[in-house]
C-alpha positions, -999 to +999 in steps of 0.1 A: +114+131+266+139+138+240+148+167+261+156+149+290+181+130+275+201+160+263+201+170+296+216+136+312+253+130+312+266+100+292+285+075+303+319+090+293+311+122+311+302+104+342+332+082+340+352+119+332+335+129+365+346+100+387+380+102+374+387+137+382+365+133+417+388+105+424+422+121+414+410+153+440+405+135+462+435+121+464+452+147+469+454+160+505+455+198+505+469+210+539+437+233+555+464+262+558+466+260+519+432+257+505+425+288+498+453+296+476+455+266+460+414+276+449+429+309+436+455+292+417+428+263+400+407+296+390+438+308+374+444+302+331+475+288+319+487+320+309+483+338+349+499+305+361+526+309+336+529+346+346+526+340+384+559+315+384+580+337+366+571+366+395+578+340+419+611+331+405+615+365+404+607+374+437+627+344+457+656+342+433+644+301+426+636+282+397+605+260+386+628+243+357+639+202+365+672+209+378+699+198+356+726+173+368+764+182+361+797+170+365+817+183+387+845+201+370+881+193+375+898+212+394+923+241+373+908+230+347+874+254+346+882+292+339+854+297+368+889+306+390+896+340+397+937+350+402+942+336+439+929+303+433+894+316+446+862+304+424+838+331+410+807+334+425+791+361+398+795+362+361+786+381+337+763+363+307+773+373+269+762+361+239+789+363+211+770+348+181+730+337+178+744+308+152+719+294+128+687+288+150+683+323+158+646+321+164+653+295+192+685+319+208+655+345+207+631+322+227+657+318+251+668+350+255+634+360+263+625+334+287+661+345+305+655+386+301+619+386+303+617+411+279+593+411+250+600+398+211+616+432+195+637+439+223+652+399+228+653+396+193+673+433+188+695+420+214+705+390+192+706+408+160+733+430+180+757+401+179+765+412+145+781+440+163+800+427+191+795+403+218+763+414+245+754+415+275+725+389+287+727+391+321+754+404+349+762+397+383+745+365+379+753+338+404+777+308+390+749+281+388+725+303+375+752+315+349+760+279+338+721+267+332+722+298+311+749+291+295+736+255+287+701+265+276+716+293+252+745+269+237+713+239+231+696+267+211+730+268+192+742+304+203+781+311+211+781+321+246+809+329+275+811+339+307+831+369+324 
């Protein structure tokens, strides 16, 4: 008898169950999508984590909110090339990491992909001379970079 009991649910874990039955089935999962989006629930937080930054790889996107800006006054950005003709690519360089230097290395990660030694090297090189993030990185992408490096409190331009 006791036994039994152990092996019924209680009330929380049935009202846990009806919850999550009821927020599935909410959702309506196109038939031509099931199966992936099966693979993807199997996944950890870690795989998912790894499979969006292949995918932003791969399509050039990213799974970040986008960020609203103003839109700059024209002659007054130094986005211009000679000609009057905007810049489409820039080149990303970080000048000085500033005094939350773990948190330009977190970013510098997330935006090289590269592992702890080699982003944190990278910043330590500052001391050095200005270097190189990222190149030939297109204008929006090299102003979000830009923004997400100067939050951390790094000294940043783009070239």
């Amino acid at each position: 008898m006791a036994e039994e009991k152990r092996n019924q649910p209680t009330q929380k874990e049935e009202e846990k169950e009806t919850k999550e039955s009821k927020e599935e089935e909410s959702i309506e999962v196109p038939e031509k999508f099931e199966k992936l989006v099966k693979s993807i629930e199997e996944l950890t937080v870690l795989e998912l984590s790894e499979l969006v930054k292949v995918l932003e790889k791969k399509f050039g996107v990213s799974a970040s909110a986008p960020v609203a800006a103003a839109a700059p006054v024209a002659g007054a950005s130094g986005d211009q090339e000679e000609g009057g003709e905007e810049k489409k690519e820039f080149t990303v360089e970080l000048k000085e990491a500033g005094e939350k230097k773990i948190e330009v290395i977190k970013v510098v990660r997330t935006i090289t992909n590269k592992g702890l030694k080699e982003a944190k090297d990278l910043v330590d090189g500052t001391a050095e001379g200005p270097q190189v993030i990222k190149e030939n990185v297109p204008a929006e992408e090299a102003k979000e970079i830009e923004k997400n490096l100067k939050d951390a409190g790094a000294v940043v331009e783009l070239k």
